[in-house]
N, CA, C and O atoms as a MOPAC input file, in Angstrom:
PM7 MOZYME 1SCF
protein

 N     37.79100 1    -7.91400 1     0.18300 1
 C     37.75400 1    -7.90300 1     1.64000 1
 C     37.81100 1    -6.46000 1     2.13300 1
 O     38.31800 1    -5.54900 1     1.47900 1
 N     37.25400 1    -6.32100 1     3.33800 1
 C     37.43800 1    -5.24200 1     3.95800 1
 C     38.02500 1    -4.94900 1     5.03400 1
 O     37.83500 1    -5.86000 1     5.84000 1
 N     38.85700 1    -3.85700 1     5.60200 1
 C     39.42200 1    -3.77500 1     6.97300 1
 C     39.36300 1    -2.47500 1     7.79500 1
 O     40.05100 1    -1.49300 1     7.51700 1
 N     38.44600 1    -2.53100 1     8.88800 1
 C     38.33000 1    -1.98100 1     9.70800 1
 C     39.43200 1    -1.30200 1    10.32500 1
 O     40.50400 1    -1.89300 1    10.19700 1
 N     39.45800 1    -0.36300 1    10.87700 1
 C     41.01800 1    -0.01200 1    11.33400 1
 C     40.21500 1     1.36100 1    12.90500 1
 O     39.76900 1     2.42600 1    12.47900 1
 N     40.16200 1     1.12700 1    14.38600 1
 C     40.27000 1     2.32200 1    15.13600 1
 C     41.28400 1     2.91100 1    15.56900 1
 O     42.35900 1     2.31100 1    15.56700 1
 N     41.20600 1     4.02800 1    15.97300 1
 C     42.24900 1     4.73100 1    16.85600 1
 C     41.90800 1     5.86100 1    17.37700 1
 O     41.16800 1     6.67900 1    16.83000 1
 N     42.44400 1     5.98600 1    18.51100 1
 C     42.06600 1     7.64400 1    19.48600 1
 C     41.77400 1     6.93500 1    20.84300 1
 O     41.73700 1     7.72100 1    21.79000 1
 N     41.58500 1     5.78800 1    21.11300 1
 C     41.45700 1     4.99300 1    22.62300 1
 C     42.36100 1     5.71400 1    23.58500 1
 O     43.07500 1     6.50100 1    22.96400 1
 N     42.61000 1     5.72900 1    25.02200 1
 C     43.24900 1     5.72900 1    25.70000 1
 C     42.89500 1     6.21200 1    27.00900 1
 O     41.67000 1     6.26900 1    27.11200 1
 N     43.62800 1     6.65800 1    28.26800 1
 C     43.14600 1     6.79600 1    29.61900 1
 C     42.69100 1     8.20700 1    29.53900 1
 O     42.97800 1     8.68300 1    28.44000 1
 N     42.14100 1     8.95500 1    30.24500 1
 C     41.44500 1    10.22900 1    30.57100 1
 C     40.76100 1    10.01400 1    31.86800 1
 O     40.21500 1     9.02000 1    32.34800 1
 N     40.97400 1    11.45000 1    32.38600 1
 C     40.12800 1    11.45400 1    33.86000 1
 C     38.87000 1    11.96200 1    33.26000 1
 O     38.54700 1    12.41400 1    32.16100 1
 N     38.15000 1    11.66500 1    34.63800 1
 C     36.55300 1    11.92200 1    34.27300 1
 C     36.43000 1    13.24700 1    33.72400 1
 O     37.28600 1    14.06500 1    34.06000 1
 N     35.26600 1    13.69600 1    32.72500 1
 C     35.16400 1    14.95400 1    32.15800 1
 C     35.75300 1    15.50000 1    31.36000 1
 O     35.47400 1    16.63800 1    30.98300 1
 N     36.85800 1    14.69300 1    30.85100 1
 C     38.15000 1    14.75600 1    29.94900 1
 C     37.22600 1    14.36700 1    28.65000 1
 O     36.13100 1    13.83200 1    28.82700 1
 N     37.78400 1    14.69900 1    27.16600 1
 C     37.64700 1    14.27900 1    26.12700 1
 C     38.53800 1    13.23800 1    25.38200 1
 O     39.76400 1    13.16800 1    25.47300 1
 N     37.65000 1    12.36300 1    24.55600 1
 C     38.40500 1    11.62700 1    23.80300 1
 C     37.94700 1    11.78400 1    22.32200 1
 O     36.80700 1    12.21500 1    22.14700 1
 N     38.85300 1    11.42500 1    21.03700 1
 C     38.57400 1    11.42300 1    19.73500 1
 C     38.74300 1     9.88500 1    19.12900 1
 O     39.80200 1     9.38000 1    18.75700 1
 N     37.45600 1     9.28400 1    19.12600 1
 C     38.08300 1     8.22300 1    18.58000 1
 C     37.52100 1     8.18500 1    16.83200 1
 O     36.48900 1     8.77900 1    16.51700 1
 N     38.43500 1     7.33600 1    15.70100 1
 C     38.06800 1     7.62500 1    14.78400 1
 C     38.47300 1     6.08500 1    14.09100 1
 O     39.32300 1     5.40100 1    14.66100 1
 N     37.92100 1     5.67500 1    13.04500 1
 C     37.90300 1     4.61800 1    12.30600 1
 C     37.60600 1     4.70500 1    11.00400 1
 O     36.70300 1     5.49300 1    10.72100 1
 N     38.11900 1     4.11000 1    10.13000 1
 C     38.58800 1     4.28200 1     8.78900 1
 C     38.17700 1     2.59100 1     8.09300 1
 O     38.64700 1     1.59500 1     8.64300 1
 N     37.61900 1     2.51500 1     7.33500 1
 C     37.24000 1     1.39300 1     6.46200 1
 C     37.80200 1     1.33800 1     4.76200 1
 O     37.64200 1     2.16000 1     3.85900 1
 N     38.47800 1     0.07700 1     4.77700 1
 C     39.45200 1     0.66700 1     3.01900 1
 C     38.77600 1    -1.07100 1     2.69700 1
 O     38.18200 1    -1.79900 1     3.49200 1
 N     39.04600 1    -1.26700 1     1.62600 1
 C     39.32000 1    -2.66700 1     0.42000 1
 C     38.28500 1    -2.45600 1    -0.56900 1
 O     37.87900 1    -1.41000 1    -1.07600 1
 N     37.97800 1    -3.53100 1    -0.72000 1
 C     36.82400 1    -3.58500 1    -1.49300 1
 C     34.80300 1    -2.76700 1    -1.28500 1
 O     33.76700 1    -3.32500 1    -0.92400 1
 N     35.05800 1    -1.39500 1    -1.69400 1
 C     34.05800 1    -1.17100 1    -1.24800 1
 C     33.24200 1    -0.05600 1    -1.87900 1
 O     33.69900 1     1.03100 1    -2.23200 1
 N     32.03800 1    -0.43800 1    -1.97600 1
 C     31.08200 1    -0.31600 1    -3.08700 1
 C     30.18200 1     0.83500 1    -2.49200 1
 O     30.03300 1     1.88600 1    -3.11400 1
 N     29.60500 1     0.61400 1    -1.30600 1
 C     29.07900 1     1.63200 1    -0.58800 1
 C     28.62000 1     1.23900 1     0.82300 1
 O     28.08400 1     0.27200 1     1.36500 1
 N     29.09500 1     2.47900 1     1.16600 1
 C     28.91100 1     1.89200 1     2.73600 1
 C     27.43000 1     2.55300 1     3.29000 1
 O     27.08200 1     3.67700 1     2.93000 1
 N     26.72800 1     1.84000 1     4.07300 1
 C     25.35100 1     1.99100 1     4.15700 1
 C     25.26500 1     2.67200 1     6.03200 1
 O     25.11200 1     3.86900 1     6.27400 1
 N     25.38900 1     1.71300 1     6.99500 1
 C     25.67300 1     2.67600 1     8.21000 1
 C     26.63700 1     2.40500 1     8.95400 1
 O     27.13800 1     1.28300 1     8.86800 1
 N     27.15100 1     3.36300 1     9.88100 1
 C     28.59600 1     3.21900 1    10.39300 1
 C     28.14000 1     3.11100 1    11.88800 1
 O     26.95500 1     3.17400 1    12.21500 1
 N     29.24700 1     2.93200 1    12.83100 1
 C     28.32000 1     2.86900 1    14.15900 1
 C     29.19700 1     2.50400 1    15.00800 1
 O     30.05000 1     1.67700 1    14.68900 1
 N     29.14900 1     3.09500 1    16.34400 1
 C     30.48600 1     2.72400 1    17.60700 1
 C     29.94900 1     1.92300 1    18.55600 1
 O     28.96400 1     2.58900 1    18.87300 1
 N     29.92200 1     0.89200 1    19.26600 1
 C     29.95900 1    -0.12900 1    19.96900 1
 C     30.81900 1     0.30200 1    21.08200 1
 O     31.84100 1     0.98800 1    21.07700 1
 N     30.05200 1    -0.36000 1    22.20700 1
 C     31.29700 1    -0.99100 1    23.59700 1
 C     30.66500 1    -2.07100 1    24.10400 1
 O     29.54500 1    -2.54300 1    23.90800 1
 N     31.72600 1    -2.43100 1    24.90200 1
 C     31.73600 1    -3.82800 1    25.73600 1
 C     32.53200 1    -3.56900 1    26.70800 1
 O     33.67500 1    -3.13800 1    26.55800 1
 N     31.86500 1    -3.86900 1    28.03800 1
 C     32.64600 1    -4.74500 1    29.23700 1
 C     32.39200 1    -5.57400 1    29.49300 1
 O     31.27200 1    -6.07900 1    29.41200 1
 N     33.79500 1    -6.21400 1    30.08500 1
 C     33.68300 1    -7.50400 1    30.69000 1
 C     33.29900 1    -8.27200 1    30.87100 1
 O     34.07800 1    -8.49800 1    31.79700 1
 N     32.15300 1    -9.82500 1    30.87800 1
 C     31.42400 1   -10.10000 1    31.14400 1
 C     29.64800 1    -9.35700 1    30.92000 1
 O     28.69700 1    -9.58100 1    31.67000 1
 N     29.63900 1    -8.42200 1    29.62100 1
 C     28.65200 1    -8.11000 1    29.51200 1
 C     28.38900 1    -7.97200 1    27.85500 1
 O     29.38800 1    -7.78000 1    27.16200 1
 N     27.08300 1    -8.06400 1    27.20300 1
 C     27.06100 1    -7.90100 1    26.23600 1
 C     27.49500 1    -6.26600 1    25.39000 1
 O     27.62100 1    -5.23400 1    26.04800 1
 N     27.64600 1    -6.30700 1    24.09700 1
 C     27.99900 1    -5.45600 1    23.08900 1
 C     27.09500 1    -4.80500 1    22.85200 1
 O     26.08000 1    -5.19100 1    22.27200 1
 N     27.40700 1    -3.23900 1    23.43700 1
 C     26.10500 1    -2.33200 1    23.13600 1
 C     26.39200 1    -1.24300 1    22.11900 1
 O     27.48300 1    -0.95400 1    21.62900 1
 N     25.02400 1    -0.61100 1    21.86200 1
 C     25.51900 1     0.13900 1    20.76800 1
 C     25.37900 1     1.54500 1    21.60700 1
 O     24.57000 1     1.81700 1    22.49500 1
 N     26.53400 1     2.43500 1    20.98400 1
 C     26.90600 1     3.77000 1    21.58600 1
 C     26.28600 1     4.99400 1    20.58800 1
 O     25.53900 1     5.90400 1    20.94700 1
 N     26.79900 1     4.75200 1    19.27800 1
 C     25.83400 1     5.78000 1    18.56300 1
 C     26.01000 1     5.18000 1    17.03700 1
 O     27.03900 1     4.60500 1    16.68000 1
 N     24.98400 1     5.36900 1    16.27400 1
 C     25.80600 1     5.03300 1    14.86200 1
 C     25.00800 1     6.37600 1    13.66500 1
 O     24.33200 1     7.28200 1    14.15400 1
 N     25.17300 1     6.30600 1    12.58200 1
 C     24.62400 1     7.19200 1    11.64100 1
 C     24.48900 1     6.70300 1    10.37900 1
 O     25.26200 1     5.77600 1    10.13700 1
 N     23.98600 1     6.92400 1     9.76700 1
 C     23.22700 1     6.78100 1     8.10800 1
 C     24.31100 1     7.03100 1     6.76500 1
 O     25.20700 1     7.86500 1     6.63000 1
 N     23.97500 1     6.27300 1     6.12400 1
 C     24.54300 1     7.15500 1     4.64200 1
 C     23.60500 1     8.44100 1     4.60300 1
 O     23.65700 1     8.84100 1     3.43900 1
 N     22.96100 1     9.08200 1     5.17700 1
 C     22.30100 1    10.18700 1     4.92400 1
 C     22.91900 1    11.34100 1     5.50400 1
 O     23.08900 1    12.45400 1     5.00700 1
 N     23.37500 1    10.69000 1     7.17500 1
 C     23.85100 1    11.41100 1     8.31800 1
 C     23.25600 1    11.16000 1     9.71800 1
 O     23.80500 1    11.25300 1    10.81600 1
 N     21.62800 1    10.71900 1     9.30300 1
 C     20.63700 1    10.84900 1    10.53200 1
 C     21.59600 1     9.31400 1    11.46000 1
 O     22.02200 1     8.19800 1    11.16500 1
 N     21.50800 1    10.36300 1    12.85800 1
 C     22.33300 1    10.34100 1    14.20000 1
 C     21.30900 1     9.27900 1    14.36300 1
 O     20.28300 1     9.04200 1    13.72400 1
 N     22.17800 1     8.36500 1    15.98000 1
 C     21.22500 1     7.68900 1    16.88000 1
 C     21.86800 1     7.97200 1    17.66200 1
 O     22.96000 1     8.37400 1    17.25900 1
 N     21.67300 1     7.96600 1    19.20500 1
 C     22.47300 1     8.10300 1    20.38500 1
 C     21.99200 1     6.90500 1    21.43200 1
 O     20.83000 1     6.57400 1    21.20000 1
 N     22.64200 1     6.13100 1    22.59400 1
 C     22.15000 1     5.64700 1    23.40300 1
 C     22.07900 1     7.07600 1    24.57100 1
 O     22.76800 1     8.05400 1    24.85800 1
 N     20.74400 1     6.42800 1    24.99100 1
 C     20.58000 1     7.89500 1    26.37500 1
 C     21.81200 1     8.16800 1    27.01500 1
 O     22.15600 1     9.31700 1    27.29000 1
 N     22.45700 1     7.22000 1    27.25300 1
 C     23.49600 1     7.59700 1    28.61500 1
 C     24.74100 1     8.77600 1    28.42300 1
 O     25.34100 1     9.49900 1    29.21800 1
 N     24.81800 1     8.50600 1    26.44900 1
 C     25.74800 1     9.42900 1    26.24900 1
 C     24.72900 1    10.96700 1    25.11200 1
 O     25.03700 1    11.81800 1    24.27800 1
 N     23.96800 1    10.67700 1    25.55100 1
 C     23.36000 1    11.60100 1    24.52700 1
 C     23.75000 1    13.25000 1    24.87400 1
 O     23.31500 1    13.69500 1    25.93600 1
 N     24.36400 1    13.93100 1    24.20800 1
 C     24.30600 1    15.43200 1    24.98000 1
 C     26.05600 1    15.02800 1    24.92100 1
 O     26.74000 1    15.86300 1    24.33000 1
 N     26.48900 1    14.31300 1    25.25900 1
 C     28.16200 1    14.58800 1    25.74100 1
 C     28.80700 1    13.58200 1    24.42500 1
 O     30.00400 1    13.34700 1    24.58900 1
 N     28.46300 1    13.22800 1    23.70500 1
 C     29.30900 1    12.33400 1    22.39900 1
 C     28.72900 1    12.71200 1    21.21100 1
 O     27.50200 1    12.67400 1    21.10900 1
 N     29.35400 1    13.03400 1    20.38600 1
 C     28.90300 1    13.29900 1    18.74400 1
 C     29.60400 1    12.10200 1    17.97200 1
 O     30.77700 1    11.78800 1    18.17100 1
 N     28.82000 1    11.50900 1    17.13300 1
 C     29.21400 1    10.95200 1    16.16700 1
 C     29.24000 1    12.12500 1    14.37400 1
 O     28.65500 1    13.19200 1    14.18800 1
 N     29.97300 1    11.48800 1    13.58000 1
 C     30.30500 1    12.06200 1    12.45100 1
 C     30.57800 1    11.14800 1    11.05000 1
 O     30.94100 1     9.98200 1    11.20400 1
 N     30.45900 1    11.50600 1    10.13900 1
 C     31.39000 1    10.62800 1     9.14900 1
 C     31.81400 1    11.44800 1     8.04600 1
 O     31.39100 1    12.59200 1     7.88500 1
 N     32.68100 1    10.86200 1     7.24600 1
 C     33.24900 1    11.78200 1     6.08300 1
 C     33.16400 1    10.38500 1     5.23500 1
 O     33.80400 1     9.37300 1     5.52300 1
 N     32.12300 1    10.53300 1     3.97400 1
 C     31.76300 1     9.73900 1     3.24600 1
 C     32.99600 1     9.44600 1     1.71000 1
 O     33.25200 1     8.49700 1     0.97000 1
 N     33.35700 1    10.55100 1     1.82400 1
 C     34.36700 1    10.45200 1     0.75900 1
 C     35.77700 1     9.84300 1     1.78700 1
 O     36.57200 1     9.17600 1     1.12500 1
 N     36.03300 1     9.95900 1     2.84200 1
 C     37.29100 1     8.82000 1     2.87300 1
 C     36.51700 1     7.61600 1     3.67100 1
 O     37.30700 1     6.76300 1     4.07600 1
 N     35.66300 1     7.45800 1     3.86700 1
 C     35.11700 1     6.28300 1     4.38400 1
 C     35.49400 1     6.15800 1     6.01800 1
 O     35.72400 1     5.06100 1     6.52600 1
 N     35.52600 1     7.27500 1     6.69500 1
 C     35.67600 1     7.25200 1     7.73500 1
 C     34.45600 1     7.60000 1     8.94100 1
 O     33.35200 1     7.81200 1     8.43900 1
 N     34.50100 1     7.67000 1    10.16900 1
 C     33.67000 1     8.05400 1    11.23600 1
 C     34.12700 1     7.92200 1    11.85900 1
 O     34.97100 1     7.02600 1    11.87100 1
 N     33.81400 1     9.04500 1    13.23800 1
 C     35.00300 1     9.39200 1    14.50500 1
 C     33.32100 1     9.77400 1    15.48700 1
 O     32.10400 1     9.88900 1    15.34700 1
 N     34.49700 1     9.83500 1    16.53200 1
 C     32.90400 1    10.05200 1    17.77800 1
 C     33.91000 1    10.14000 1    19.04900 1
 O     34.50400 1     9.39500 1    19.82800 1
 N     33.69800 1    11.74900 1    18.72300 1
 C     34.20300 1    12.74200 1    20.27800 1
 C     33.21000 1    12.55100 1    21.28700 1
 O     32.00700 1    12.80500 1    21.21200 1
 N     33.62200 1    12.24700 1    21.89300 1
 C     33.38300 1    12.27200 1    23.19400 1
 C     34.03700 1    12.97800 1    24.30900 1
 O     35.25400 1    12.92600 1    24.48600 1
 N     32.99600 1    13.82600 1    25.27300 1
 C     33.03200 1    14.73600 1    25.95100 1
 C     32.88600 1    14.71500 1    27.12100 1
 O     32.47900 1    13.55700 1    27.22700 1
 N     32.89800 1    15.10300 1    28.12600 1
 C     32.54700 1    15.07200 1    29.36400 1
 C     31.93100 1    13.47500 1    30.06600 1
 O     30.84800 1    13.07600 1    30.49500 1
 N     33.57100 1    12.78300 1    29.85000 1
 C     33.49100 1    11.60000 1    30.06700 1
 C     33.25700 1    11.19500 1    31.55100 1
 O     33.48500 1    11.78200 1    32.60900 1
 N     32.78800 1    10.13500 1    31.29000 1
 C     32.47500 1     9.53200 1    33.31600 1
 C     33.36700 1     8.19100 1    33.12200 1
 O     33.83400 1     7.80200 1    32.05200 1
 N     33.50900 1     7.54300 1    34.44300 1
 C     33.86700 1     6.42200 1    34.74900 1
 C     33.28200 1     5.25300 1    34.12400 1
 O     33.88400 1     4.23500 1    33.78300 1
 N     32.18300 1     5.47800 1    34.02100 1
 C     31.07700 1     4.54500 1    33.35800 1
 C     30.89500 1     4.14400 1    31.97300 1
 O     30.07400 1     3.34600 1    31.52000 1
 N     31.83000 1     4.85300 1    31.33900 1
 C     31.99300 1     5.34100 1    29.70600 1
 C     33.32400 1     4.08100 1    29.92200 1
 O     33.20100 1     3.23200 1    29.04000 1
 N     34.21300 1     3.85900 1    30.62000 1
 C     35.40300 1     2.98700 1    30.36300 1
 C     34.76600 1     1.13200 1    29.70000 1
 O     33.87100 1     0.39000 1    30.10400 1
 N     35.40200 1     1.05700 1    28.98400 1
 C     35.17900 1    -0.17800 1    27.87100 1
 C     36.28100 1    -0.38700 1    26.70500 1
 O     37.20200 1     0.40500 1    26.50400 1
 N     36.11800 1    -1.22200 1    26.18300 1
 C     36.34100 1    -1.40200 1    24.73100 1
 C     35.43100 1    -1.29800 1    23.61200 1
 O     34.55400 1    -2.15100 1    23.47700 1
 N     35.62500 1     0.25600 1    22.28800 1
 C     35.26300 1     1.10400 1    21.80900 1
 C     35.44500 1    -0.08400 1    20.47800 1
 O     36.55900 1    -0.57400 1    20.29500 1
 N     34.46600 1    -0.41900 1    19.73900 1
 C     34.19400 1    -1.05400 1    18.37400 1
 C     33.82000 1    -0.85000 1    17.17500 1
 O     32.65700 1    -1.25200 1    17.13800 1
 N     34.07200 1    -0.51700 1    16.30600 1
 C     33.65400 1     0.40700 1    15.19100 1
 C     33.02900 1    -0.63600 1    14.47600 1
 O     33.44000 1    -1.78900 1    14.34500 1
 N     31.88100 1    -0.07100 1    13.97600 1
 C     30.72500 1    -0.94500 1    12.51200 1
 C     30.36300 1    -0.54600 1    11.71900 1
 O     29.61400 1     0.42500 1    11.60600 1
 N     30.99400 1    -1.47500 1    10.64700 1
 C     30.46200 1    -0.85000 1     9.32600 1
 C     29.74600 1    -1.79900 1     8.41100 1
 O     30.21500 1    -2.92500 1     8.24500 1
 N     28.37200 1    -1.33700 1     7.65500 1
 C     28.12100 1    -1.99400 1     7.04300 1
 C     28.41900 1    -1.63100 1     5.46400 1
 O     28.68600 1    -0.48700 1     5.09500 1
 N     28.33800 1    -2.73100 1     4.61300 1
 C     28.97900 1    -2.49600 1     3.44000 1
 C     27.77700 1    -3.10600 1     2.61500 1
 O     27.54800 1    -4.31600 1     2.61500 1
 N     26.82300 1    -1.93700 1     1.72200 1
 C     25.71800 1    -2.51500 1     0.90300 1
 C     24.36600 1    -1.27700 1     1.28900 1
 O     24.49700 1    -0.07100 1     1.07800 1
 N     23.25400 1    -1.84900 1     1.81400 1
 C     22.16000 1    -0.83800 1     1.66600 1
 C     21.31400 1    -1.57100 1     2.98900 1
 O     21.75700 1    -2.58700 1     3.52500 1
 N     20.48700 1    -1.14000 1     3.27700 1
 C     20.05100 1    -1.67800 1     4.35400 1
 C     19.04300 1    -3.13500 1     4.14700 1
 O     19.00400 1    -3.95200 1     5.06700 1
 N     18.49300 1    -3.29400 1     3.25600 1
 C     17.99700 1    -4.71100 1     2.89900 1
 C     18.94100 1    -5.94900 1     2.38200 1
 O     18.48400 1    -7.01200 1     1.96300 1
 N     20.64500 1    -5.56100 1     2.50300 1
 C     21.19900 1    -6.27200 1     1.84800 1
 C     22.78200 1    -5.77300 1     2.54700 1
 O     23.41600 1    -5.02600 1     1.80100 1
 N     23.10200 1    -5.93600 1     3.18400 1
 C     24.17200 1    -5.64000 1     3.93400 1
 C     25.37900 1    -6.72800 1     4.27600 1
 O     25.07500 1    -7.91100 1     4.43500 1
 N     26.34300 1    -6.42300 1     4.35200 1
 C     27.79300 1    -7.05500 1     5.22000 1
 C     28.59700 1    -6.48800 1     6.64800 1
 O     29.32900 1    -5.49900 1     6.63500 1
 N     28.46200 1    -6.87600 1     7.22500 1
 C     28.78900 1    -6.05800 1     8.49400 1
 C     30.49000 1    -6.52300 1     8.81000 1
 O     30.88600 1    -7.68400 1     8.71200 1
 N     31.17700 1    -5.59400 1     9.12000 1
 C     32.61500 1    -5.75900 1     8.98300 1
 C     32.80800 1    -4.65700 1    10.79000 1
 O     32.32300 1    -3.56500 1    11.08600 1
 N     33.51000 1    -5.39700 1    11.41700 1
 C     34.31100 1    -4.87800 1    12.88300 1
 C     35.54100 1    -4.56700 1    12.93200 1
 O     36.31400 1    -5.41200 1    12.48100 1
 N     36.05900 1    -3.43500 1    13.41600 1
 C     36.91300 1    -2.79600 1    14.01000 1
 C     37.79900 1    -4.21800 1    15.10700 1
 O     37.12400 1    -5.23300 1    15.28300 1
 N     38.92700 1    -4.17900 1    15.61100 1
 C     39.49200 1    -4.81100 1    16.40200 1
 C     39.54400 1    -4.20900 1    17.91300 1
 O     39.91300 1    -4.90400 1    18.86000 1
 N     39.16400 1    -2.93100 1    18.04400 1
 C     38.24800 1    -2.33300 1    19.26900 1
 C     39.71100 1    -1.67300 1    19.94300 1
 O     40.88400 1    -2.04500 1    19.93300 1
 N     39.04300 1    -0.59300 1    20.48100 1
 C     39.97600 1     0.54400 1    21.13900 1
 C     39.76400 1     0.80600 1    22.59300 1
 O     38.72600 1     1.26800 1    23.06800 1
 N     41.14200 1     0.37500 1    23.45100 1
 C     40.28400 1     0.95700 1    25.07700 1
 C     40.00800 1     2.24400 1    25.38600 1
 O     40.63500 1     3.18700 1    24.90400 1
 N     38.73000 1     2.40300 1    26.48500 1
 C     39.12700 1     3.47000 1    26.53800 1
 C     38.98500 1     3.70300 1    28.46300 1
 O     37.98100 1     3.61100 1    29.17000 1
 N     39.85800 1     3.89700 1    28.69300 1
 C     39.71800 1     4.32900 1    30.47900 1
 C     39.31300 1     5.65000 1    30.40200 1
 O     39.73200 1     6.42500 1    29.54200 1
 N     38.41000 1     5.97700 1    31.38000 1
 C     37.95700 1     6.64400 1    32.44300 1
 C     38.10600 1     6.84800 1    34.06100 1
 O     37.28500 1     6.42200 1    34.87300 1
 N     39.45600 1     7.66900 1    34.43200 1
 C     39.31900 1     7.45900 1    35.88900 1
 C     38.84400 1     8.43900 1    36.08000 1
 O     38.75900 1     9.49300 1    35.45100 1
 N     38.25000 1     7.82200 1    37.71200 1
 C     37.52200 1     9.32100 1    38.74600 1
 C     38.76600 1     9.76400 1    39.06200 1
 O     38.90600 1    10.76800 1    39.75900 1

């Protein structure tokens, strides 16, 4: 089994930074891509940025320019600073990992991190 684990959530005013970071341990063979999620309320689960066993980035437009994603392959982790936050950025922060290769994968979730944004 595997377990997801985030942390670095919490309130910030707009333009403020946050570090959020997530860590994947149990049984695990190789992890193929990692990737941060949000959700509000009444809306579906979008994807925020994720990256490769290679490294190669994705960004959604809205945060492109103000959030970096990262990973460190030897502890099985990935974090994603975020920068020059807006109001609009507030959600619950989801970490994804898949476990395998991309034709053959397991997808394992984080239990999700808030994160406020006030103006």
């Amino acid at each position: 089994q595997v377990k997801v684990v985030e942390s670095g959530g919490g309130l910030v005013q707009a333009g403020g930074s946050l570090r959020l970071s997530c860590a994947a341990s149990g049984s695990i063979f190789r992890i193929n891509r990692m990737g941060w999620y949000r959700q509000i309320p009444g809306k579906q689960r979008e994807l925020v940025a994720d990256i490769t066993s290679g490294s190669s980035t994705n960004y959604v437009g809205s945060v492109k320019g103000r959030f970096t994603i990262s990973r460190d392959n030897a502890k099985n982790t990935v974090s994603l600073q975020m920068n020059s936050l807006k109001p609009e950025d507030t959600a619950v922060y989801y970490c994804k990992v898949e476990i395998g290769f991309d034709w053959n994968n397991k997808v394992y979730w984080g239990q999700g991190t808030q994160v406020t944004v006030s103006s």
